[in-house]
N, C-alpha and C positions, 0 to 999 in steps of 0.2 A: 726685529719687530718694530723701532721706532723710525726707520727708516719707512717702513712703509706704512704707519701710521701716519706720517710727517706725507707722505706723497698722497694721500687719501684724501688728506686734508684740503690740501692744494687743490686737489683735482674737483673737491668738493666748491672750495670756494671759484671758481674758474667759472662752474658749470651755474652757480649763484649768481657770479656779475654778469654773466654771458644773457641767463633769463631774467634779473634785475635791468638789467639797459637796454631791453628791447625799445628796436627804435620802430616807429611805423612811419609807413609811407607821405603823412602829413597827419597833424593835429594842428588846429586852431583855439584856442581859450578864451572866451569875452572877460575882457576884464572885471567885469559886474560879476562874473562865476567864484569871485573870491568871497563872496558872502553868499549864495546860491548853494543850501545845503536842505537838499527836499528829503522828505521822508519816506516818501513814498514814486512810484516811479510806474509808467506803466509803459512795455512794449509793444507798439503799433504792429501791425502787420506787416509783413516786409516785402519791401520793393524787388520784386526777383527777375524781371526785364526776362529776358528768354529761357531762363534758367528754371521752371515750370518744377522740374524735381526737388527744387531748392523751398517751395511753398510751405507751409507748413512746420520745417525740419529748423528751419534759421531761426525764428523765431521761438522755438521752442529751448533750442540751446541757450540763446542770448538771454530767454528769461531764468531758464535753471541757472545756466551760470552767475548771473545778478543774484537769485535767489542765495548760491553758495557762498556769496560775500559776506553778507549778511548784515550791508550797507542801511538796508533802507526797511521802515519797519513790513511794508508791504509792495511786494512786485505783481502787479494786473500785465497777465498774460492776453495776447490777442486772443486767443479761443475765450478767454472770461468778457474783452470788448465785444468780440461776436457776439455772444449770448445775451449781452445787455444791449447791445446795438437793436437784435432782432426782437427786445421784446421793449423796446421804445424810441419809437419813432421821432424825438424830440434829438435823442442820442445819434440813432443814424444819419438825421437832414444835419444835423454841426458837422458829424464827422468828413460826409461826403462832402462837404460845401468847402470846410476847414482843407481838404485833400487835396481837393481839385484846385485851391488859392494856390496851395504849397506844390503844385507841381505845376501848374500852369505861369502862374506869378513869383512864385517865388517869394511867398507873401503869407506869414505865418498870422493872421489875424489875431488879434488878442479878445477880440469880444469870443468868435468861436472857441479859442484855447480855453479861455478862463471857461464859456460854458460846458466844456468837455473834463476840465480837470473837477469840476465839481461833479458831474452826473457819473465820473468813472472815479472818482476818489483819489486820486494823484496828481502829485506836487509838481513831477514832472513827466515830458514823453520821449522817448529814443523810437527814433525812427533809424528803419540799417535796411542800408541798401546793399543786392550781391551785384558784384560786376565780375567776377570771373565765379565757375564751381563744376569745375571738371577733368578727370584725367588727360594728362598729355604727356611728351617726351621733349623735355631740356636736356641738349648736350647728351644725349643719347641714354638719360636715365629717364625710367618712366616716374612720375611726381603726381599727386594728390595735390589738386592746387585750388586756394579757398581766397579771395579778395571781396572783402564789405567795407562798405561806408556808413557811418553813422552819423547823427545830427542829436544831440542833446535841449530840447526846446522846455523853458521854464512854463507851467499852465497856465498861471495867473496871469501873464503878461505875453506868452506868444514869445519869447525871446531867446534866440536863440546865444545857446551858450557854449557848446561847443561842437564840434566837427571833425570827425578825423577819418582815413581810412587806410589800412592794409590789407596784406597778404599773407599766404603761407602757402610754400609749395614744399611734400614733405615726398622725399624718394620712397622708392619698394623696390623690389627683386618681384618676390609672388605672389604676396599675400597685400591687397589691396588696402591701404587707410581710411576709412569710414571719411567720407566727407564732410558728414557731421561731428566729425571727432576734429576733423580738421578745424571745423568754422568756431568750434568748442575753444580754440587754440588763439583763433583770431580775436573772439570776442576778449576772452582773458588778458590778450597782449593787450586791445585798446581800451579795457577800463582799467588800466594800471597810469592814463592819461585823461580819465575822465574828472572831471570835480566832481565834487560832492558833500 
């Protein structure tokens, strides 16, 4: 019995530093993120580039999952920015304006940030983008394969604080991995690298 108590153990701790040291594919940290501790956080709508199934689904994980840390006093879901976007119009011309900077420029303005972190109530915004979220065959196993990028941007100021992005490609035999269970996986891995 204490032999294989003793092997249990092991096998426990194993499986602890294995999900403890997940490493992701890049993480960036702004140094200023050492004193960047928001209380509040809200999930943008996510960038889903051709992956159209991914709409909706990413976003929702990324916030439940935030929600179950239970980091921040409050997490603003995109369907709650929708609903306040569509019922003012002060909210939707920042956002759109604010978007088009950050995807065209590269260019996180801080007048629009701070006006959006005020009309939406959060300290900060994650934006997560998918660049892969679909079945395929590595090496002759079929995989559930989930890669987002995310950007961490302080509201007050537009400042971006961090940056990271992975993956997860998880095998099956027959019964398929919910892809959303997969992105469930990712998000989890890259906020065990986030500040906050």
């Amino acid at each position: 019995m204490g032999k294989n108590l003793r092997t249990l153990i092991i096998a426990a701790a194993c499986v602890f530093l294995m999900v403890a040291c997940t490493t992701l594919r890049f993480s960036q940290v702004d140094p200023a993120a050492k004193d960047f501790h928001p209380r509040s956080i809200a999930v943008f709508a996510a960038d889903v580039g051709s992956y159209a199934e991914a709409k909706g689904v990413v976003e929702k994980e990324v916030a439940e999952a935030l929600a179950d840390k239970k980091w921040f006093a409050a997490v603003v879901d995109s369907e709650s920015i929708n609903n306040q976007m569509r019922d003012n119009e002060e909210l939707r011309e920042a956002m759109k304006e604010y978007l088009a900077k950050l995807k065209t420029l590269n260019f996180s303005d801080p007048y629009l940030s701070r006006k959006i972190s005020e009309i939406i109530k959060a300290e900060a915004f994650l934006l997560v983008s998918v660049d892969i979220w679909h079945y395929t065959v590595e090496q002759d196993k079929k995989v559930a394969k989930v890669s987002m990028g995310m950007r961490l941007y302080e509201g007050s100021t537009g400042h971006l604080m961090w940056r990271a992005g992975h993956q997860r490609a998880e095998s099956y035999m027959l019964i398929k991995p919910e892809l959303s269970a997969v992105a469930r996986k990712v998000a989890n891995d890259m906020f065990g690298h986030m500040p906050r």
